[in-house]
VORO-297574 format. One line per field, with one value per atom (N, C-alpha, C): residue number from 1; residue in one letter; atom name; x, y, z. Coordinates in steps of 0.05 Angstrom, whole numbers. Layout:
# VORO-297574
num	NUM; ...
residu	A; ...
atome	CA; ...
u	X; ...
v	Y; ...
w	Z; ...
END
This chain:
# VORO-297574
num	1; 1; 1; 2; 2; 2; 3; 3; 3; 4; 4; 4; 5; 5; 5; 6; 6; 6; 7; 7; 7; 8; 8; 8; 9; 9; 9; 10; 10; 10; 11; 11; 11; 12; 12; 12; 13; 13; 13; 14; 14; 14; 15; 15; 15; 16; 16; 16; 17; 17; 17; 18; 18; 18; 19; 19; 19; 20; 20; 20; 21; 21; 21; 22; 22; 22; 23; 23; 23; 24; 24; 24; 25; 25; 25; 26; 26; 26; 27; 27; 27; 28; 28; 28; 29; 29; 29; 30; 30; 30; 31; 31; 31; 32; 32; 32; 33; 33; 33; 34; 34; 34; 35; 35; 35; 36; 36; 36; 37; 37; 37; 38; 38; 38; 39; 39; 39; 40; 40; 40; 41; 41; 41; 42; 42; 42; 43; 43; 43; 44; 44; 44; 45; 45; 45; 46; 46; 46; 47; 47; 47; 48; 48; 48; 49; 49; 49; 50; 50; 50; 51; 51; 51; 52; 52; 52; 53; 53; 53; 54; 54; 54; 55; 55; 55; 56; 56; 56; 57; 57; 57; 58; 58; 58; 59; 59; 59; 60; 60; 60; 61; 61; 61; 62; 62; 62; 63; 63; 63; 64; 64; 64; 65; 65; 65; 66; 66; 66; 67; 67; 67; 68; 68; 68; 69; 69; 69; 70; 70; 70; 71; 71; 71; 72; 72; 72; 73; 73; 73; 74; 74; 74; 75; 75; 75; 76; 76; 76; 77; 77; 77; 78; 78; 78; 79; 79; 79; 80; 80; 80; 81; 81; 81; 82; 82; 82; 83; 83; 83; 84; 84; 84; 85; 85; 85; 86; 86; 86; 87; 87; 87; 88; 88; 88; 89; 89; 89; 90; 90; 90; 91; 91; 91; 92; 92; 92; 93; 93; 93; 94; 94; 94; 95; 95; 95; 96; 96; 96; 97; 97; 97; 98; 98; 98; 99; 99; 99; 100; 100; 100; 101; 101; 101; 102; 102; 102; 103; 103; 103; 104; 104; 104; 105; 105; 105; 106; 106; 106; 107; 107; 107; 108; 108; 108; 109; 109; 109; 110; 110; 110; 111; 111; 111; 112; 112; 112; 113; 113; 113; 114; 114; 114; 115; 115; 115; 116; 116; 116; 117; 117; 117; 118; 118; 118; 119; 119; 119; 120; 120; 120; 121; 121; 121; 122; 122; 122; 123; 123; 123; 124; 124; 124; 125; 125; 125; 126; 126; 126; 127; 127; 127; 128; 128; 128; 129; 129; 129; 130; 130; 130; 131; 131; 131; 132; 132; 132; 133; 133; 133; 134; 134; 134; 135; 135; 135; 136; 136; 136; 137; 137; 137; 138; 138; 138; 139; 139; 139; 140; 140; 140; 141; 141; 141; 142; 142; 142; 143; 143; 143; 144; 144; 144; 145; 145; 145; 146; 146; 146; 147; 147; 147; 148; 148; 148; 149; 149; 149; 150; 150; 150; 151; 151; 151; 152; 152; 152; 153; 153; 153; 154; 154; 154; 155; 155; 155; 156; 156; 156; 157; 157; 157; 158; 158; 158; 159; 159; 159; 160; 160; 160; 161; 161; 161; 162; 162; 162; 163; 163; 163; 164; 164; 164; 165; 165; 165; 166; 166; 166; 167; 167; 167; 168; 168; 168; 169; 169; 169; 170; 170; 170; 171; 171; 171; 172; 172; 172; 173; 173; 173; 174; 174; 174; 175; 175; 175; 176; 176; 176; 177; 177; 177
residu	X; X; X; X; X; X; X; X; X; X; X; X; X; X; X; X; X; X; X; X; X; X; X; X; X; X; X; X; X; X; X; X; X; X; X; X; X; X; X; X; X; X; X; X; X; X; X; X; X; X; X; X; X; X; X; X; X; X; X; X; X; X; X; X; X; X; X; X; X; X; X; X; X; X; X; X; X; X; X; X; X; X; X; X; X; X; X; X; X; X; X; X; X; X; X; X; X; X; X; X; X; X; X; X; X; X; X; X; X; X; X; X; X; X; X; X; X; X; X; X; X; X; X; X; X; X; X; X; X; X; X; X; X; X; X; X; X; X; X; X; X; X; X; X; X; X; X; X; X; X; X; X; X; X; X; X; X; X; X; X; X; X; X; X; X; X; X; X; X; X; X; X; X; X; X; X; X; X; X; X; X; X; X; X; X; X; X; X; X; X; X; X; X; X; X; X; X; X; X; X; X; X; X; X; X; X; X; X; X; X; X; X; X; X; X; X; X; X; X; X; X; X; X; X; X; X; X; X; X; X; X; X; X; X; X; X; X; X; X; X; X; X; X; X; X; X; X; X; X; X; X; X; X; X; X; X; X; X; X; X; X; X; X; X; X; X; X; X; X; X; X; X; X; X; X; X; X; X; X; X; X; X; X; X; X; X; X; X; X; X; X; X; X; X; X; X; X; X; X; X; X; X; X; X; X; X; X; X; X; X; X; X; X; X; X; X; X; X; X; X; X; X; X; X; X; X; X; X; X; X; X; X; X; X; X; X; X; X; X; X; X; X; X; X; X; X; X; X; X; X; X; X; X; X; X; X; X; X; X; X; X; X; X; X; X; X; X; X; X; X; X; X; X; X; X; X; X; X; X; X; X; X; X; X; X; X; X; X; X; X; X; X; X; X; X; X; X; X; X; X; X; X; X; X; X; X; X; X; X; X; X; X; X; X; X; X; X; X; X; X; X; X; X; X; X; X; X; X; X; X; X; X; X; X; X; X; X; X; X; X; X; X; X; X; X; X; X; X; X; X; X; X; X; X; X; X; X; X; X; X; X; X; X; X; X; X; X; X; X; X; X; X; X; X; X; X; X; X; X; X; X; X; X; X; X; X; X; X; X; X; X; X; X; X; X; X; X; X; X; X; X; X; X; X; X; X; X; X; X; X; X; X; X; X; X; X; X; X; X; X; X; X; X; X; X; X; X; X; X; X; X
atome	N; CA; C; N; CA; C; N; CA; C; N; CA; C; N; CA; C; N; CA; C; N; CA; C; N; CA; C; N; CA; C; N; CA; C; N; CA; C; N; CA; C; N; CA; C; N; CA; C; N; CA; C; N; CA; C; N; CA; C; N; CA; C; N; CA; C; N; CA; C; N; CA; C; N; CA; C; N; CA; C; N; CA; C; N; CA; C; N; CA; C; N; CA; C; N; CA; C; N; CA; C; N; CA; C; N; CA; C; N; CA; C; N; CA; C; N; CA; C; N; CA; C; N; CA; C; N; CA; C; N; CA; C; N; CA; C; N; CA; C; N; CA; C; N; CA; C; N; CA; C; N; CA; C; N; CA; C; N; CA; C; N; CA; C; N; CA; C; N; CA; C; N; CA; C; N; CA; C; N; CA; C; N; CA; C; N; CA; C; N; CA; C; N; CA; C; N; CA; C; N; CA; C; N; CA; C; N; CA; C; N; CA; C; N; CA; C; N; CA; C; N; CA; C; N; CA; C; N; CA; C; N; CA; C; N; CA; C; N; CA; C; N; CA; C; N; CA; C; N; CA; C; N; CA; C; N; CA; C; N; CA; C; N; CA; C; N; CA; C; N; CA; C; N; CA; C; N; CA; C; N; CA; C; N; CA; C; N; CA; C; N; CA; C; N; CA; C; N; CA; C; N; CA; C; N; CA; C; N; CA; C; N; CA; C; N; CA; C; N; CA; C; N; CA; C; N; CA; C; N; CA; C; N; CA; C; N; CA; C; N; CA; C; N; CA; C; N; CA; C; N; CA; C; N; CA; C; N; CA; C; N; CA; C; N; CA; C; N; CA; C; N; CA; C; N; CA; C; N; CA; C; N; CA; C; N; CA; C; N; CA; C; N; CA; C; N; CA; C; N; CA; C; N; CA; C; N; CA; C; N; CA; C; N; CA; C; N; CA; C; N; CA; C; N; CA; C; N; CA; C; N; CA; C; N; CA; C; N; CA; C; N; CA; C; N; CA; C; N; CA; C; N; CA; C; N; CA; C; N; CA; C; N; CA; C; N; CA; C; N; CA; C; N; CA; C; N; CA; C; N; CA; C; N; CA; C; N; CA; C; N; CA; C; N; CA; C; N; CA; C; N; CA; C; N; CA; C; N; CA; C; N; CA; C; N; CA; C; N; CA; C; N; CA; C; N; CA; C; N; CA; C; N; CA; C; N; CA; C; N; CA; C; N; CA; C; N; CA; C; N; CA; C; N; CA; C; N; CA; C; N; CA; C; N; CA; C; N; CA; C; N; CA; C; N; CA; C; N; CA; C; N; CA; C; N; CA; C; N; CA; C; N; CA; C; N; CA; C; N; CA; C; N; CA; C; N; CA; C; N; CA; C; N; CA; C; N; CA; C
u	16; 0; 17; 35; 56; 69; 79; 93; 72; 48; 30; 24; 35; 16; 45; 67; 88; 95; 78; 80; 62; 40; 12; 22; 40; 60; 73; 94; 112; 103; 69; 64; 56; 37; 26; 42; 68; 88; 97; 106; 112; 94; 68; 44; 50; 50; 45; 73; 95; 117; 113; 105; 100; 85; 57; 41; 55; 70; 79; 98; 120; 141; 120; 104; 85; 67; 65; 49; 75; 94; 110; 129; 127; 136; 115; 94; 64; 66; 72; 72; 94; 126; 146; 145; 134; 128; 112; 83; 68; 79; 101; 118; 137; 132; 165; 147; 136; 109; 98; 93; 79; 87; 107; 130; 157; 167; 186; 205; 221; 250; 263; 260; 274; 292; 312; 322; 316; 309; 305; 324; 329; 345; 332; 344; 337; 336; 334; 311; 288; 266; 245; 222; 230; 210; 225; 247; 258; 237; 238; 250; 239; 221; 204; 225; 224; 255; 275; 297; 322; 337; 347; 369; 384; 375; 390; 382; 353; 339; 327; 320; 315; 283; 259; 237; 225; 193; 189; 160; 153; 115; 110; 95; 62; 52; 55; 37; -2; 10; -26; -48; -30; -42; -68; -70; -93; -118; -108; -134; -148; -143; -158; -162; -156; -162; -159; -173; -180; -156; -157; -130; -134; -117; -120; -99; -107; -94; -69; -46; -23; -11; -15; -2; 17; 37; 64; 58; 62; 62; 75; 88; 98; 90; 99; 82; 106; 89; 117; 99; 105; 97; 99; 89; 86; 117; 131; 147; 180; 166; 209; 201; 236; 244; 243; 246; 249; 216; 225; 192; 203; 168; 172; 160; 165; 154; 149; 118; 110; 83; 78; 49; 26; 4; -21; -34; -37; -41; -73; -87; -116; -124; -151; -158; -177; -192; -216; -239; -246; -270; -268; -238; -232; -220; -232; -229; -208; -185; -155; -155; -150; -135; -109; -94; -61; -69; -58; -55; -32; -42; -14; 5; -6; 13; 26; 33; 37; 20; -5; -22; -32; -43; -55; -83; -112; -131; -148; -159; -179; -207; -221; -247; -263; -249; -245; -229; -220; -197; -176; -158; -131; -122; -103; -91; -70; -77; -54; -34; -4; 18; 37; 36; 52; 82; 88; 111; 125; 118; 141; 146; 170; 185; 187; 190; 193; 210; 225; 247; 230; 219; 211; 181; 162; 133; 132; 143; 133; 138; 115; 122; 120; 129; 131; 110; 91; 78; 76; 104; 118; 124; 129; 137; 107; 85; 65; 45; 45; 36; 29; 23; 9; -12; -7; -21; -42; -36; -53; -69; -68; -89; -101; -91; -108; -135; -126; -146; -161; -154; -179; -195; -184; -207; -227; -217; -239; -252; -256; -256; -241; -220; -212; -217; -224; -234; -212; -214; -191; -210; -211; -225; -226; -250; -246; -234; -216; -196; -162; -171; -141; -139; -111; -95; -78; -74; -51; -34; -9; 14; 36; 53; 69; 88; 116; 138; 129; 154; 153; 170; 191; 200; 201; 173; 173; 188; 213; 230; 244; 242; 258; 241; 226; 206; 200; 200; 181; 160; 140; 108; 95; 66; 43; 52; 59; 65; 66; 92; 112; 89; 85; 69; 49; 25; 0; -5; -36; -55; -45; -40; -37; -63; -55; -79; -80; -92; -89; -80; -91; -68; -38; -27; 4; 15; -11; 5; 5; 30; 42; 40; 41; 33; 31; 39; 38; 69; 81; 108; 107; 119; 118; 142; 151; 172; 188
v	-24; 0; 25; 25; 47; 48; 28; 37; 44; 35; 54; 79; 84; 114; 132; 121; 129; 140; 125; 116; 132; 142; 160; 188; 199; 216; 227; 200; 205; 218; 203; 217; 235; 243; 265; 284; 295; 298; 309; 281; 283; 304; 305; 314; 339; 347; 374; 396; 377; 386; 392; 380; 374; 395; 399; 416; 451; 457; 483; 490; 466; 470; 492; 472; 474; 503; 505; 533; 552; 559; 563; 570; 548; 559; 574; 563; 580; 601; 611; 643; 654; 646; 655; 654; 631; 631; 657; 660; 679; 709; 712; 741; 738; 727; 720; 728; 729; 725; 754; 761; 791; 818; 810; 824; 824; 850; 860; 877; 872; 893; 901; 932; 957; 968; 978; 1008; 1028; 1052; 1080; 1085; 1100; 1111; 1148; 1163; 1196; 1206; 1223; 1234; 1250; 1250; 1252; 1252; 1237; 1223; 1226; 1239; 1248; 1277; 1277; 1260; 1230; 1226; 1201; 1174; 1176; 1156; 1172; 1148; 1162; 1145; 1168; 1139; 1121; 1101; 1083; 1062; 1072; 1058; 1034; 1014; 983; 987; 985; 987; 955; 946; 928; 938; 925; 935; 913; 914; 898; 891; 878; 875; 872; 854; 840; 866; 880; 904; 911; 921; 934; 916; 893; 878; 864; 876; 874; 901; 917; 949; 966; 996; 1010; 1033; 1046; 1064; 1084; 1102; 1114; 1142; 1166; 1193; 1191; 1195; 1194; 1168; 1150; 1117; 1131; 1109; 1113; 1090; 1095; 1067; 1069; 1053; 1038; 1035; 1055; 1067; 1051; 1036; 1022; 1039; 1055; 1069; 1039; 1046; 1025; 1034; 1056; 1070; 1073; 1062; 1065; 1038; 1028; 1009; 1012; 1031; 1030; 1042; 1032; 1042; 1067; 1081; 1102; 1102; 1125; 1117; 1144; 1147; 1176; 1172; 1185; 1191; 1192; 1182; 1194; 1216; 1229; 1265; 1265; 1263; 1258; 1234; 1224; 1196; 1206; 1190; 1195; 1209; 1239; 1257; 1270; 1265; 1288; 1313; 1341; 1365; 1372; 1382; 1394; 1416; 1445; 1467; 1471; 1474; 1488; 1516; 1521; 1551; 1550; 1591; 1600; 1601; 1597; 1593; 1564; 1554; 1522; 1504; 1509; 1485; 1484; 1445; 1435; 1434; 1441; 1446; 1419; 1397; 1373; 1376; 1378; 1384; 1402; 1428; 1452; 1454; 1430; 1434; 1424; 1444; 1443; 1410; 1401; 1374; 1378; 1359; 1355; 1337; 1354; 1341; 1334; 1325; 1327; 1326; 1306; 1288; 1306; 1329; 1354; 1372; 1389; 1398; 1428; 1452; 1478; 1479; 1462; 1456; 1447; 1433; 1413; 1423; 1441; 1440; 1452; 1465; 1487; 1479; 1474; 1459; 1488; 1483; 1505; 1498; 1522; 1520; 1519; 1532; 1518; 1496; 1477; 1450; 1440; 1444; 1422; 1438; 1452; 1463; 1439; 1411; 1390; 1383; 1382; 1374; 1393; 1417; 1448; 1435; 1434; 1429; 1416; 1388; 1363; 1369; 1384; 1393; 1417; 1428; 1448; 1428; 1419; 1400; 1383; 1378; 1360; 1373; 1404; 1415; 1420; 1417; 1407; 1385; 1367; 1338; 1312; 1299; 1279; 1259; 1248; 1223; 1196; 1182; 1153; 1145; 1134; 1108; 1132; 1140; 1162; 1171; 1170; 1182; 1209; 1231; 1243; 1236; 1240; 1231; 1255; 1253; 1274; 1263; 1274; 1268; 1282; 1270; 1286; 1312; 1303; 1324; 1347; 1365; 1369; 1387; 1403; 1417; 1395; 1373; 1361; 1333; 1329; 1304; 1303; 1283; 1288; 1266; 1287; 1270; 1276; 1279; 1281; 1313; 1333; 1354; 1352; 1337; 1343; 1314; 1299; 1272; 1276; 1281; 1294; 1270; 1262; 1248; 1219; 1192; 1171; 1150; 1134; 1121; 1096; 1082; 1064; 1038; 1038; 1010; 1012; 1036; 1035; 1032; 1029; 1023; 991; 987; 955; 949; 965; 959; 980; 974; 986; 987; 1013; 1011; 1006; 992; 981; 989; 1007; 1023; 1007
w	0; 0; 0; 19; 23; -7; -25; -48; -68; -69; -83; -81; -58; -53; -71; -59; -65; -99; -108; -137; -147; -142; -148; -144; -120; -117; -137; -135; -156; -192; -192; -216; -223; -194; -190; -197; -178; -187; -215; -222; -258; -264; -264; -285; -284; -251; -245; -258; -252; -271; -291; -318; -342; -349; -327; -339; -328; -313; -303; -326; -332; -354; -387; -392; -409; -413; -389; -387; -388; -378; -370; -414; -423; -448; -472; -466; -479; -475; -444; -438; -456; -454; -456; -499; -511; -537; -549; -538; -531; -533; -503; -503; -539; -544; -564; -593; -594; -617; -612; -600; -591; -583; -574; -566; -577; -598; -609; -606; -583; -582; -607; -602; -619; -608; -616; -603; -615; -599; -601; -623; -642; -665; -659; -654; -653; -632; -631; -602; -603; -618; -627; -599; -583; -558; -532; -535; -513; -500; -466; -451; -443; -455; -445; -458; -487; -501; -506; -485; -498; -527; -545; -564; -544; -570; -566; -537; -526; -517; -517; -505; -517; -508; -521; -520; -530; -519; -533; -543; -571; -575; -578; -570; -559; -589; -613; -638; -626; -609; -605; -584; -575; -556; -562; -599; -603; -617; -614; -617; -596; -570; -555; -536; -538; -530; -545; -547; -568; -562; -582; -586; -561; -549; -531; -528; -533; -528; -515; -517; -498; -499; -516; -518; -537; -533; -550; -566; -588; -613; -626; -640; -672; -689; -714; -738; -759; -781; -803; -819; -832; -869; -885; -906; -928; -947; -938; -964; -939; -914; -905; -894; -877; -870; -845; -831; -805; -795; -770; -752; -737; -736; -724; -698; -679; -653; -643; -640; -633; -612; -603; -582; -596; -592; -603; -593; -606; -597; -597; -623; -628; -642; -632; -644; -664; -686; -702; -685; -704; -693; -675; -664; -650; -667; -647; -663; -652; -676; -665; -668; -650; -649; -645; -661; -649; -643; -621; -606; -622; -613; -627; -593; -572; -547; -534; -555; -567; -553; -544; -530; -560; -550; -559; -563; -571; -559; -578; -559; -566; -561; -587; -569; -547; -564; -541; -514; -509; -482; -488; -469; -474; -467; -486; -480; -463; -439; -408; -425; -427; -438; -413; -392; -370; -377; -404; -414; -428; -431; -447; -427; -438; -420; -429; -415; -426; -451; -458; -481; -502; -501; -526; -532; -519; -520; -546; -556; -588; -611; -620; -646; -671; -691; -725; -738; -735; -753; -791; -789; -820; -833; -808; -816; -806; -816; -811; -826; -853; -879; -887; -882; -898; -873; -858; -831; -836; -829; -825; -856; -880; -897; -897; -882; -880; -865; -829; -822; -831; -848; -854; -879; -898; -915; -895; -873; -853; -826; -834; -812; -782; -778; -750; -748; -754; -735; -756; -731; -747; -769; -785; -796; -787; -786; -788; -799; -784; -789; -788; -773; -775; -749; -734; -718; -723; -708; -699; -685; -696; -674; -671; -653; -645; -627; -629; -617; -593; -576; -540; -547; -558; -572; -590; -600; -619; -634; -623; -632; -655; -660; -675; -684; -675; -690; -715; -729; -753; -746; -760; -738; -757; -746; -765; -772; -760; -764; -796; -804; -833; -851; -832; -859; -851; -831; -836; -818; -826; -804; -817; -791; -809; -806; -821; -824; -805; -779; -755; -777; -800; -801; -806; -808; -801; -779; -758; -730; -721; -716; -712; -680; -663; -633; -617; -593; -572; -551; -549; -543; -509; -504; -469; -467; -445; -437; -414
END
């Protein structure tokens, strides 16, 4: 009796091993599959990324939660090689104001930027002469199926400012800091 029990143990045991190992590489397959380490290239997203930063995005992020104001994402163009990595400033149907006292204005209120710095807050209204047209053909308001994005940095970003509004299927995830 005693070596049976011993033996039911022992497999019990085994199983429970087997099955922790198992779960245990599902998860880690899972992160490996969904999760893509980059490094930062610029400083566009400084101070939030620095170059030469090791970041990972999330691919699977946005198919199960909806885009969100202030997320950092990973934008691939159909026309470069490398990814880009900027903030979402406005989502679809939201209405954009640029002040001329460099706030942002969403929907009649000013956008809380906590993540910029007296250095980096002012963006040129020269360099975003395609942006500024996009929104007046659509009134202020962003379109379905379209994001704004914007560096932390905007003294030196190139964002929607210089390429205009993008379209959510250029975004590949969600950057996890």
């Amino acid at each position: 009796m005693n070596k049976l029990k011993k033996q039911r143990r022992i497999i019990f045991i085994s199983f429970l091993i087997t099955l922790l190992l198992t779960l245990y590489l599902i998860i880690n397959l899972a992160n490996y599959m969904f999760h893509q380490t980059f490094t930062v290239v610029g400083n566009s997203m400084q101070p939030t990324l620095e170059p030469n930063q090791k970041i990972k995005v999330d691919s699977a992020y946005y198919t199960k939660n909806e885009l969100k104001k202030g997320n950092i994402i990973a934008i691939k163009f159909k026309t470069k090689e490398k990814l880009n990595v900027k903030r979402i400033i406005a989502l679809p149907e939201d209405k954009i104001i640029f002040g001329k006292d460099s706030n942002i204005y969403i929907n009649d209120k000013k956008l809380n930027e906590p993540y910029l710095t007296q250095d980096n807050v002012h963006f040129n209204p020269k360099y975003m002469v395609l942006l500024l047209k996009q929104l007046e053909f659509y009134n202020n308001t962003i379109p379905k199926g379209y994001v704004l994005v914007m560096g932390d940095n905007r003294q030196v970003s190139i964002d929607s400012g210089n390429y205009g509004i993008i379209p959510i299927e250029y975004i590949i995830g969600k950057v996890i800091i």
